[in-house]
C-alpha positions, 0 to 999 in steps of 0.5 A: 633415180639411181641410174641417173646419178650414176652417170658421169658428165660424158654419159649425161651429155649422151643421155641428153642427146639420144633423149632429145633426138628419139623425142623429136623423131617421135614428133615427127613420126606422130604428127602424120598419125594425127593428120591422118583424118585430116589428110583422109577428109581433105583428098579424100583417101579410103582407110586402105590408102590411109593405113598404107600410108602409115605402113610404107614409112614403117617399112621403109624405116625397117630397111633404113635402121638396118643399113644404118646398123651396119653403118653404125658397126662400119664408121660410127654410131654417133656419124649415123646418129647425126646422118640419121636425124638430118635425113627424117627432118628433112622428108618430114618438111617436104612432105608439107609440100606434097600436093597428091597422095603420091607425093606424099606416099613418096616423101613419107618413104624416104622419110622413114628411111632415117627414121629407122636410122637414129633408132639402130645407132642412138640405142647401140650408143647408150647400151656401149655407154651405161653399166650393166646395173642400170642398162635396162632403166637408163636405155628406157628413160631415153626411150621415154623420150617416144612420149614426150616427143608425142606430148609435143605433136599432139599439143602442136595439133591441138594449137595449130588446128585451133588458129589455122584453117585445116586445110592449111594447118596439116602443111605447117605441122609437117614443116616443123618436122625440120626442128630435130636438125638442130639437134646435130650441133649438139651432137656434134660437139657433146657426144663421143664414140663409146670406147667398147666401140673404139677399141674393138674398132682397134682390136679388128683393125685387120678383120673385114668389115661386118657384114648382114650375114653374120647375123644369120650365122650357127647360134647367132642366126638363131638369136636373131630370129627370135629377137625379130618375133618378139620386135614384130609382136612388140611393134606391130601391136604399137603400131596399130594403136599408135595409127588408128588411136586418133582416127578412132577418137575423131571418127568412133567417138567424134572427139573435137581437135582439142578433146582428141589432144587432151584424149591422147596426152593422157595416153602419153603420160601413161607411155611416159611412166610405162618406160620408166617402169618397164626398164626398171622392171627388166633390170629387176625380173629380167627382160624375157618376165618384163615382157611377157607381163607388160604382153598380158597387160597390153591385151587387157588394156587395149580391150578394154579401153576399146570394147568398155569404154562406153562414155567419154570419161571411161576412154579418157582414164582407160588411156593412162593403162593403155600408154602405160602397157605399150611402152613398158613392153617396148623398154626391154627391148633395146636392151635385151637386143643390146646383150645378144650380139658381140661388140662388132657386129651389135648395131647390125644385129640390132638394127636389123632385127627391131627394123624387121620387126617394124617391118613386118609389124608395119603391116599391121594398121594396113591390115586394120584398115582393110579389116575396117572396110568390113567390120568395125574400126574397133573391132579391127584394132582390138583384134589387131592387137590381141594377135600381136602381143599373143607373139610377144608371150610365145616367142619370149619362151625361146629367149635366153635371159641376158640380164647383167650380161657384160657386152664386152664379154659377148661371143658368137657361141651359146649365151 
């Protein structure tokens, strides 16, 4: 816990507050993963529809933390952090409200435009903040907070299905999606804009505003592209177990409400631990090792726990390697994006091209969820997978190592 000591009172308070709003942006995002056989049992929805309602969020969260990057560089990270958590709080609320596939389709769009939002600026806000020593474990932890927002979401379901009729308990799940706004008054009064920030706001107080164009630029365009495949492998392998892992419990394996919670916080506790390692280890051995590790060890878990976990005991152990695998990849990430862009134009940079890649990997559950319709809902995930994190290994080859890289040395030019 070293990267935590060294922190100062400003930098916890951050820290607090970047934690806080990823874990309850993941609640908000998992509780529709949850619901899905739910929804999918009471309008009666195919798999194709199901998948498609989970990629359109992804997608649309992919446009909203890229316009949100750009913000962020424009007026503030933390004026975008708070836009950016009011926004998906209150389309998760309003899709309790929808009373047709379409609507709901409709809200878990616009729901996913903020959704998007609060990653670019909260991971920009801590990268300004923390030293290059402990960037990588300290940006991980916050991101850890993924885990504990799931833990949450997935109790919520276990106790809210168990009193309340399902057709009802779906609804109430998706109004508690309006708890994250509160967290704006904290925000509000604790957490400064980083000065890296503020003085390169300073320094090009004359120079026009940043544009997305930047970003496609000489050495810079280069970065971005391979920054956006490694995002893609990374997320569209996540996503497709993140989606489909529930559905799979409930209609694979025919786990009860409360077996698919219990199922499903072992699986977190394993993501839990699996951020906390994997930013350590980026900060050890270097982003482009960490990834491609934690890439090899997210093929064999999700394998395994897929294709030979043959009893209920096997899935619930094979859980915990399966969590632990998805989110250590995940850690560097953030960090590694942080360390390719100047000052000016990091949250555009990196808005865009983890937003991309959630895009573009958002198609994967729609892809499984066709492929379900001809083979097995194992078999789809598993292969669904396997292609995603293979992209992760390929493309870490073409990165540069950034590690212990100063952001406020970072130019346009080769790193």
């Amino acid at each position: 816990m070293d990267w935590f000591r060294a922190l100062d009172g400003r930098q916890r308070k951050a820290f607090w507050a970047c934690f806080g709003g990823w874990a309850l942006d993941a609640m908000d995002v998992q509780l529709y993963a949850l619901l899905l056989p739910t929804i999918m049992a009471i309008w009666s929805l195919t798999k194709a529809e199901a998948g498609t309602l989970g990629t359109v969020a992804l997608l649309a969260s992919s446009l909203g933390g890229a316009i949100a990057g750009n913000l962020a560089d424009r007026i503030g990270r933390v004026r975008i952090l708070q836009l950016s958590i009011l926004w998906f709080s209150t389309f998760t609320f309003l899709s309790g409200l929808a009373q047709n596939y379409e609507q709901l389709l409709v809200a878990r769009t616009l729901q996913g435009l903020g959704f998007g939002g609060e990653w670019a600026a909260g991971a920009v806000l801590m990268a300004e903040l923390i030293s290059p020593k402990h960037r990588g474990q300290t940006i991980a932890a916050v991101s850890s907070g993924w885990s504990v927002g799931y833990a949450a979401a997935a109790i919520l379901f276990a106790l809210i299905f168990n009193f309340v009729e399902a057709e009802t308990a779906w609804r109430v799940m998706f109004f508690l999606g309006i708890l994250p706004a509160l967290l704006i008054l904290f925000v509000r009064r604790h957490v400064p804009e980083p000065e890296m920030y503020a003085k390169a706001k300073r320094a090009d107080a004359d120079a026009p505003q940043p544009r997305f164009s930047e970003i496609f630029r000489g050495t810079l365009g280069a970065r971005t592209l391979v920054a956006w495949l490694t995002c893609l492998g990374v997320l569209g392998g996540n996503y497709t177990v993140l989606t489909w892992l529930p559905a799979y419990l409930q209609s694979e394996r025919g786990l009860s409400y409360s077996n698919t919670g219990l199922f499903l916080l072992v699986n977190i506790v394993g993501s839990f631990v699996g951020y906390l390692v994997g930013g350590a280890a980026s900060d050890r051995f270097g982003r482009k090792n960490a990834l491609r590790l934690f890439a090899l060890l997210g093929t064999l878990s999700v394998g395994s726990y897929l294709l030979f976990g043959g009893s209920s005991a096997a899935i619930l152990l094979l859980g915990f390697p399966l969590g632990f695998a998805q989110s250590g990849m995940n850690a560097g990430i953030a960090p590694l994006l942080s360390e390719l862009y100047p000052t000016r134009l990091r949250a555009t940079g990196q808005g865009f091209t983890y937003n991309a890649g959630r895009g573009t990997g958002a198609l994967f559950p729609m892809l499984v969820g066709i492929a379900a319709a001809h083979v097995s809902l194992t078999v789809a995930i598993a292969a669904g997978a396997a292609c995603a994190y293979a992209l992760v290994v390929l493309a870490s080859i073409a990165l540069p190592e950034t590690r212990d890289r100063q952001l406020e040395e970072i130019g346009t030019g080769a790193l």
